[in-house]
C-alpha positions in Angstrom: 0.0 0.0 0.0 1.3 3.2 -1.1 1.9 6.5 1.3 1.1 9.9 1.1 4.6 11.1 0.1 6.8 12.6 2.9 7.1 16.1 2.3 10.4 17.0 0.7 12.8 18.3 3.7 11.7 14.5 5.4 12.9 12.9 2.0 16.2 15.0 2.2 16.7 14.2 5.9 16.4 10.4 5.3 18.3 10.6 2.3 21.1 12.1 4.8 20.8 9.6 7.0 21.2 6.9 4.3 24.1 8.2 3.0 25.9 8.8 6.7 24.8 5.6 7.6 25.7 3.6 5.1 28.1 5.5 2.2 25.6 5.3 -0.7 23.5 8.1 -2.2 19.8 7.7 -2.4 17.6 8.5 -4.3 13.4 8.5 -3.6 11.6 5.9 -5.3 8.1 5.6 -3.6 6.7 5.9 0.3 5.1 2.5 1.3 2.7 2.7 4.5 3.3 -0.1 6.6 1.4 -1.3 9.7 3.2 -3.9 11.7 1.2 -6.3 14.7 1.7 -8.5 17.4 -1.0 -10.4 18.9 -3.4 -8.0 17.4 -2.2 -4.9 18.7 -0.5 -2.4 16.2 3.3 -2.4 17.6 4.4 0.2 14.7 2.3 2.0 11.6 3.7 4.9 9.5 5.5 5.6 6.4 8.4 3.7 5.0 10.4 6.0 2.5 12.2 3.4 -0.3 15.6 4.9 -1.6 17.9 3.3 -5.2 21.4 3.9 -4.2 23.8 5.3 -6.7 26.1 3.9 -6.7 24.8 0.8 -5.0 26.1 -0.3 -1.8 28.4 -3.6 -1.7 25.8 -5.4 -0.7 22.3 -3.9 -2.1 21.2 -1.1 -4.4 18.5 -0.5 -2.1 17.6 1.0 1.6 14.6 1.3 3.7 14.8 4.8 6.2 12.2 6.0 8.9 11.9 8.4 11.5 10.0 8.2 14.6 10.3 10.5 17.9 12.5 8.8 21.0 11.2 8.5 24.2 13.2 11.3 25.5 11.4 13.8 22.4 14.5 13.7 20.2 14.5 12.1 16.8 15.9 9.1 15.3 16.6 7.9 12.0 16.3 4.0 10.8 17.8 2.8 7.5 17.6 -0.9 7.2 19.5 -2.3 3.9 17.2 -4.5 1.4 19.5 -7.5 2.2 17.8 -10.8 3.1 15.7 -11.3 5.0 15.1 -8.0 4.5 13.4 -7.6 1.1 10.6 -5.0 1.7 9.5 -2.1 4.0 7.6 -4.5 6.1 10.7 -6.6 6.4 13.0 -3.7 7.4 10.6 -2.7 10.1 10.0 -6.1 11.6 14.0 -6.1 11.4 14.1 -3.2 13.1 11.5 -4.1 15.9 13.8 -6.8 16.3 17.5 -5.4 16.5 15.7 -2.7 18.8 14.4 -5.5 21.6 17.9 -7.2 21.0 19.4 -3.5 22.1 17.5 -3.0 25.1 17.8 -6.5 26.6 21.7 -5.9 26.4 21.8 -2.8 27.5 
């Protein structure tokens, strides 16, 4: 299912965040909304942006990127490679969910 396109500046900070994060320039190819549940309770819903990377990155020519609000009221940004298992927006936020819980049980 298809999102409302972020608006431009939230394109160009993600696109940022790709390239910091990973060494690869993005560029915007479509906003996918994606609603993620667990035991029939929504755990995550928004908009995925989907970036090409020119030049590709060793291992993908594509990245996922989000941002959502911390607990604290900053902002973080999420770029998730299109690596496997990872091979669509609802795949790089269930990976996500996942290395997030992995975080906070070590931490």
């Amino acid at each position: 299912m298809r999102a409302r396109p972020a608006p431009p500046a939230e394109v160009a900070r993600l696109a940022r965040a790709v390239l910091d994060l990973h060494g690869a320039r993005g560029k915007h190819r479509e906003s996918v909304h994606v609603r993620e549940t667990f035991n029939g309770a929504v755990v995550w819903e928004g908009g995925v942006e989907v970036f090409d990377l020119d030049p590709p990155h060793p291992l993908t020519s594509r990245a996922y990127a989000w941002a959502h609000e911390t607990d604290t009221g900053g902002r973080r940004f999420v770029v998730v490679l299109h690596v496997p298992p990872v091979i669509s927006p609802l795949a790089a936020v269930q990976a996500a969910i996942v290395a997030e819980l992995r975080n906070k049980r070590q931490a």
